[in-house]
C-alpha positions in Angstrom: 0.0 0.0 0.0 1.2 3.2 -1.2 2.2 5.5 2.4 3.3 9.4 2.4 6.8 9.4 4.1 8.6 13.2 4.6 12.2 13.3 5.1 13.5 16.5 6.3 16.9 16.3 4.6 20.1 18.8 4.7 22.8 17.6 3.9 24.7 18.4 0.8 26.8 14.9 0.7 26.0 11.2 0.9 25.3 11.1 4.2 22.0 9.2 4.2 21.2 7.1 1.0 17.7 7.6 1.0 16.4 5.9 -2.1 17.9 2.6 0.1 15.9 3.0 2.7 12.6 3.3 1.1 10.9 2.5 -2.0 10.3 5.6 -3.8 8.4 4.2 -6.6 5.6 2.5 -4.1 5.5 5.2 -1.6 5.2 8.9 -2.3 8.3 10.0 -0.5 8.6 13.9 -0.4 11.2 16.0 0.8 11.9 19.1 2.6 15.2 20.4 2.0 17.5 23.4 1.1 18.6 24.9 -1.2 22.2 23.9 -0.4 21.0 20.1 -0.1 18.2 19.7 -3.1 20.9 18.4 -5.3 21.3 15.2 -3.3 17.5 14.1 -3.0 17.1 10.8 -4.8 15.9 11.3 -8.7 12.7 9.5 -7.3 10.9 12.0 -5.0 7.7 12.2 -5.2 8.0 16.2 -4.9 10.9 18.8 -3.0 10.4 21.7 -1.2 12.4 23.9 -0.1 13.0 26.1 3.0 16.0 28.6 4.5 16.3 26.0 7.1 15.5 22.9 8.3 15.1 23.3 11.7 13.1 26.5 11.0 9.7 24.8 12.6 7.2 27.4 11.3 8.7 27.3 7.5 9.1 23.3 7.5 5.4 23.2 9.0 4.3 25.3 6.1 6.4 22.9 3.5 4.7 20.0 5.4 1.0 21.5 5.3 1.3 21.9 1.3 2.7 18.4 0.9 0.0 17.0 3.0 -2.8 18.9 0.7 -1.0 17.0 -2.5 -0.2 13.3 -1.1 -2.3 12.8 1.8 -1.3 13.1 5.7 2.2 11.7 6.0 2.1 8.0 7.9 5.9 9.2 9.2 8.2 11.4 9.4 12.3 10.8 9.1 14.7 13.1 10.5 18.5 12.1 10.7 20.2 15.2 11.0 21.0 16.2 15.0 19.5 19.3 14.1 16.2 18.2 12.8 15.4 15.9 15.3 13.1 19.1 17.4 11.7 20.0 14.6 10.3 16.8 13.3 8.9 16.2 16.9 7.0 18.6 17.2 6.0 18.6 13.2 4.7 14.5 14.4 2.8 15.8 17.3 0.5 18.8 14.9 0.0 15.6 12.3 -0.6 13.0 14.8 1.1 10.8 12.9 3.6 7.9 14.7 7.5 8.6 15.8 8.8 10.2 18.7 7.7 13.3 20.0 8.9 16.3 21.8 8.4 14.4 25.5 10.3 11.6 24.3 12.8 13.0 22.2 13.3 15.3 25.5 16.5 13.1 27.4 18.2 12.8 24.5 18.3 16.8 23.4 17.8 18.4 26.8 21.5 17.8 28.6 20.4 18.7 32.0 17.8 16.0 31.8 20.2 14.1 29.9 22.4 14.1 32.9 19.7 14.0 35.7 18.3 10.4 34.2 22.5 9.1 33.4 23.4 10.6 36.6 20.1 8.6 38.3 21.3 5.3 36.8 24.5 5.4 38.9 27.0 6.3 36.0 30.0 8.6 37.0 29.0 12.5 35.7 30.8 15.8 36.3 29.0 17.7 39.1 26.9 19.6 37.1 24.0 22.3 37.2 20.6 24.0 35.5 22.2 27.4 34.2 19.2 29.7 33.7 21.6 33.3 34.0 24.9 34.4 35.4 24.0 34.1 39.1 23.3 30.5 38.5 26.5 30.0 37.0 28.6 32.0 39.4 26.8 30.1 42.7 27.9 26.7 41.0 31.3 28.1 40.5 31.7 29.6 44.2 30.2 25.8 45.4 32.2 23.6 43.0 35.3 26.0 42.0 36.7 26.6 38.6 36.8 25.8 35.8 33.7 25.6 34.5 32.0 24.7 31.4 28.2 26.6 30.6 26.9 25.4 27.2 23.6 25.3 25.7 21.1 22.4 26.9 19.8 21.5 23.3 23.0 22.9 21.5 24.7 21.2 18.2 28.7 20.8 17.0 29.9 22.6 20.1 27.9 25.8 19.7 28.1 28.0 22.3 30.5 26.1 24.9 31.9 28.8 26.9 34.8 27.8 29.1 35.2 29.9 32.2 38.8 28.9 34.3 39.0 32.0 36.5 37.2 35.0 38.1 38.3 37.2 35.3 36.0 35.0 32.8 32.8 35.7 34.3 32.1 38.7 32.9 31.9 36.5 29.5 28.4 35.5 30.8 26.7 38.7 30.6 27.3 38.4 26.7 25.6 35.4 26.5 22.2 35.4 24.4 19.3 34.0 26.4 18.5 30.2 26.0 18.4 28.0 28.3 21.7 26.5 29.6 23.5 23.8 31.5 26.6 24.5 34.0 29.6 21.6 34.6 32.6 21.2 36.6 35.3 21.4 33.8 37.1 17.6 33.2 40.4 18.0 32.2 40.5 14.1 30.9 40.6 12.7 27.6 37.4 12.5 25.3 36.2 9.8 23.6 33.3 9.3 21.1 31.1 6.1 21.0 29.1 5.4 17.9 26.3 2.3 17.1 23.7 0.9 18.1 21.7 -0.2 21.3 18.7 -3.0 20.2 16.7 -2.5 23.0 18.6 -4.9 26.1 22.2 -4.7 24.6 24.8 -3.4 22.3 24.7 -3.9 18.7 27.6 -3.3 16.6 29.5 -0.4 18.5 32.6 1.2 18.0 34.8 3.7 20.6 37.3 6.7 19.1 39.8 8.8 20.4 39.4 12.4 19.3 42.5 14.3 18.3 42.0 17.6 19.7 38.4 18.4 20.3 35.3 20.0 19.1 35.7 22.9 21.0 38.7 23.6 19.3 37.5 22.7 16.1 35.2 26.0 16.3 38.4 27.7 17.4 40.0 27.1 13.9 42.4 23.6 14.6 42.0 20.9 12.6 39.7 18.1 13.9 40.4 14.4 13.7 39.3 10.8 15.6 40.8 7.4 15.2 39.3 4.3 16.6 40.6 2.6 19.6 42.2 -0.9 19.9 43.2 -1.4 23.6 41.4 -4.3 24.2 41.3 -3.2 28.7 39.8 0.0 27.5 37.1 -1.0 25.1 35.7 -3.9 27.7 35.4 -0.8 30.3 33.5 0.9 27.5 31.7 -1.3 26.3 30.1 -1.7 30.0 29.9 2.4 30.4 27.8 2.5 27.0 25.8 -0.6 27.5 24.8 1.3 30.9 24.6 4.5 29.6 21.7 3.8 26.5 19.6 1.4 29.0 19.6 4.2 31.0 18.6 6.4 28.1 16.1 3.9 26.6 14.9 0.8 26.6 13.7 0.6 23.2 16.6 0.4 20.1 17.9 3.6 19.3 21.2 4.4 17.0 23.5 6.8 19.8 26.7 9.0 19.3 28.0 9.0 23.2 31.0 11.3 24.5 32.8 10.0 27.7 35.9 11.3 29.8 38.5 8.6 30.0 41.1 9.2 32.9 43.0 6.3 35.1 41.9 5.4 38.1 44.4 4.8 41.3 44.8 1.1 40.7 45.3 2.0 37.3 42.1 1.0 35.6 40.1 3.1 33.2 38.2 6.0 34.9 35.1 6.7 32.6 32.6 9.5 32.9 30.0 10.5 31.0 29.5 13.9 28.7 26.9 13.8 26.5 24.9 11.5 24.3 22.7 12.2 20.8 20.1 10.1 19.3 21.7 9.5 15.9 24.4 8.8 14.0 27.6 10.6 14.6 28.5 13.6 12.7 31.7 14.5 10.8 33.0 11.2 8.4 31.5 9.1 10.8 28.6 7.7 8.7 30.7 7.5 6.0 33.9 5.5 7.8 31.3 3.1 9.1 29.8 2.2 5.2 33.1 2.2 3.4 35.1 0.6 6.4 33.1 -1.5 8.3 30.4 -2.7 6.0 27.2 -1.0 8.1 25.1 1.8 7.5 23.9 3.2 10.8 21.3 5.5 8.8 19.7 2.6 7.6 19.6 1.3 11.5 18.3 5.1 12.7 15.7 5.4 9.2 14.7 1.7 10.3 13.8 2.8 13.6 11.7 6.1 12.7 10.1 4.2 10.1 8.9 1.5 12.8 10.6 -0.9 11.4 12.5 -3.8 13.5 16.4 -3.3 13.7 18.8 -6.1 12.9 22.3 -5.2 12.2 25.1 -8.4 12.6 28.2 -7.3 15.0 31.3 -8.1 12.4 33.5 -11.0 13.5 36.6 -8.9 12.1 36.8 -4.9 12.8 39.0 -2.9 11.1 39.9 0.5 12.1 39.1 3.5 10.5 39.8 7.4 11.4 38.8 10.6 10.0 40.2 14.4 9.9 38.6 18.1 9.4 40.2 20.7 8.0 38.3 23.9 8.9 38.9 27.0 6.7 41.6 29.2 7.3 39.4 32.9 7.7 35.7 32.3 8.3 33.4 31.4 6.0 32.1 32.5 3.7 35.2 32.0 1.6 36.7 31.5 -1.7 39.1 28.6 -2.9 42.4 30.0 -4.0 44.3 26.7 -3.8 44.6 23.3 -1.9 47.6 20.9 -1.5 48.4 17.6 0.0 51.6 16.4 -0.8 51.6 12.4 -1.5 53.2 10.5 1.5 56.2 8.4 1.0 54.4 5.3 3.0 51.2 5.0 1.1 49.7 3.6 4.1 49.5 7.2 5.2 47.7 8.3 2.6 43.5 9.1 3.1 41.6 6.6 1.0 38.6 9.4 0.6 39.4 13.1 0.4 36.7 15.8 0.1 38.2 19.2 -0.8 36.1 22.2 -2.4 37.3 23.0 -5.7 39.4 25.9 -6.1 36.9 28.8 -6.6 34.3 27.3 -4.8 32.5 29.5 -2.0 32.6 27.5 1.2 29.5 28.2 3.0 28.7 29.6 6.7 26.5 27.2 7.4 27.7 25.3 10.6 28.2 22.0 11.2 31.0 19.6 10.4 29.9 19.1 6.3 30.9 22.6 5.3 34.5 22.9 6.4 37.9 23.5 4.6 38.4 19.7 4.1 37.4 16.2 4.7 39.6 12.8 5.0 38.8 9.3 5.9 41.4 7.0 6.7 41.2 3.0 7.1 44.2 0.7 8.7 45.3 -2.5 11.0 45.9 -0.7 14.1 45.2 2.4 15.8 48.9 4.0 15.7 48.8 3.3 12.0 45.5 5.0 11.5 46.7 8.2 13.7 49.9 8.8 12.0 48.0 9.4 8.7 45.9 11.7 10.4 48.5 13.6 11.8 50.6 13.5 8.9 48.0 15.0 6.8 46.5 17.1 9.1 50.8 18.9 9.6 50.8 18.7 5.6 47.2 19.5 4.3 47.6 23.2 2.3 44.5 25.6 1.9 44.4 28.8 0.6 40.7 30.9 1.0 39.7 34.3 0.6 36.7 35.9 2.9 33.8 36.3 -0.1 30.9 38.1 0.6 27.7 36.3 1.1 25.5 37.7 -1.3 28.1 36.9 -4.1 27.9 33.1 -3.7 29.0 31.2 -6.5 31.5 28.7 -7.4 32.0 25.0 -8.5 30.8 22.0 -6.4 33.8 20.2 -4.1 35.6 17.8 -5.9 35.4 14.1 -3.8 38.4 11.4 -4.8 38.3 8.2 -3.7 41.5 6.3 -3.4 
């Protein structure tokens, strides 16, 4: 039977393969895009609209009342961009239609109830805090000491993560815009990302990665990169953190991106706390590394699961390990490719085997996020030390050349992908 399926869709690359996930020529699948994005909708859509934004909710309300009046009321919605996942909520509950709504979709985009439930379920947190305005923040600090960290409690890609390490930083709070906002103790310890899937009463495939530097600094203009971990004592402590940490979340399946402090305990063991968790797929390469190196395709997993259908994705008996890097421009965007280099490594093994690099004269876009940067690379190896030399080495090597280009110019040639 023919359904009516929207898929509020932004990105520009392959990110989700839509036209894999559900039959476009027996259901009428519509989309509500940009403008940036409408160039990767599958051929088969039933119809495309487009919007400034997708997680505008009044314009993608609009898109969605116009497509219902052409193809019926839509039986579900799919969202599998971080960023989308409020607005399709609350685009499910106006239809009535089946998925999660904004009371569900609540633990996993609030942090501070994020925390409260983790926290509840007996797994290790950083003391941490509501942050409605400055007092808040400055009673924690005078209860807890500094640092601090105050970020956003439904924030994205690091926006807005304000460290404070001494007295003279507070005044940085007063410059804050108002939204809601969540206070921590700061933890100096290494972060680690978690990516896969819980089915409900334990782990699916999973993977753990170590991040070289970190997201915070990638809005600070340093290069960005994560390589998957191999230590066999540190993944089994892992493993038991995320199992604990997505029960606690959910008891039904759901595809998670996790973040974790890893420190050493006294007697030496792993000492794992948690930072934050999102109900989807990973950002940056990480859908990508996961297809092309490890054979799954964790948006199929997260589509199967907003579509209400049942999840089964086999754990590999055999992992390789995979790694990715960010580039981010070198002024703010928007800019213009002058030029790009990489020179070709003498071990081959250190070379990316998938490079995404705008064309030279090609505007890069302010747009945010972890798509729309200076330069993507994915790597793929036997071990993790093999896998983070290439990242470093490109990462100390990788050449860009941009010009600031003023936004009502736009223009230029799509980025060039090669695949080695």
């Amino acid at each position: 039977m023919s359904r009516h399926i929207v898929v509020l869709h932004r990105w520009r690359d392959r990110h989700a393969r839509y036209e894999d996930y559900l039959d476009h020529r027996t259901h009428h699948v519509t989309y509500v895009t940009t403008e940036l994005a409408r160039d990767s909708v599958p051929a088969g859509a039933a119809a495309v609209l487009t919007v400034h934004a997708t997680d505008d909710t009044a314009a993608v309300w609009r898109a969605v009342t116009e497509l219902r009046a052409r193809f019926g009321p839509p039986a579900r919605l799919l969202a599998l961009n971080e960023g989308d996942l409020d607005t399709a909520a609350v685009i499910r509950e106006r239809l009535g239609c089946a998925g999660q709504r904004p009371a569900e979709l609540a633990r996993f985009r609030d942090k501070l109830t994020m925390n409260r439930i983790v926290s509840d379920a007996g797994v290790p947190t950083p003391r941490f805090a509501d942050a409605p305005d400055e007092r808040a923040v400055r009673a924690f600090a005078g209860r807890h000491g500094l640092p601090v960290v105050v970020k956003p409690r439904r924030g994205t890609a690091s926006r807005g993560v304000v460290r404070l390490a001494s007295e003279a930083d507070l005044p940085q709070l007063a410059a804050l815009p108002p939204e809601p906002r969540l206070v921590q103790a700061y933890c100096p310890d290494e972060i680690v990302h978690i990516d896969g899937l819980w089915t409900g009463d334990h782990l699916g495939p999973w993977r753990a990665s170590r991040y070289v530097n970190t997201c915070v600094d990638f809005t600070q203009g340093q290069a960005l990169g994560s390589v998957e971990i191999d230590d066999p004592e540190l993944l089994g402590a892992l493993g038991r953190f995320t199992a604990q940490v997505a029960g606690a979340l959910s008891t039904d399946p759901w595809v998670f991106h996790l973040e974790a402090f890893v420190g050493t305990a006294a007697d030496g063991r792993p000492a794992i706390r948690f930072l934050e968790a999102g109900y989807r797929v990973g950002g940056a390469e990480i859908p990508f590394v996961w297809r092309e190196v490890h054979g799954i395709d964790l948006m199929r997993a997260a589509a199967d699961i907003q579509l209400g259908r049942t999840v089964d994705v086999p754990v590999p008996a055999l992992w390789r390990t995979g790694g990715w890097l960010l580039v981010p421009s070198p002024v703010p965007a928007p800019c213009r490719v002058l030029s790009h280099e990489l020179p070709a490594p003498e071990d081959p093994a250190e070379a990316p085997y998938a490079v995404v690099v705008p064309a030279v004269g090609q505007v890069i876009p302010r747009v945010g996020g972890y798509e729309h940067v200076g330069a993507r690379f994915r790597f793929r190896g036997d071990s993790s030390g093999e896998v983070e030399k290439a990242v470093l080495r490109t990462a100390a090597q990788f050449r860009l050349e941009c010009v600031p280009q003023p936004e009502h110019l736009g223009g230029g040639r799509p980025a060039c992908g090669l695949d080695r």
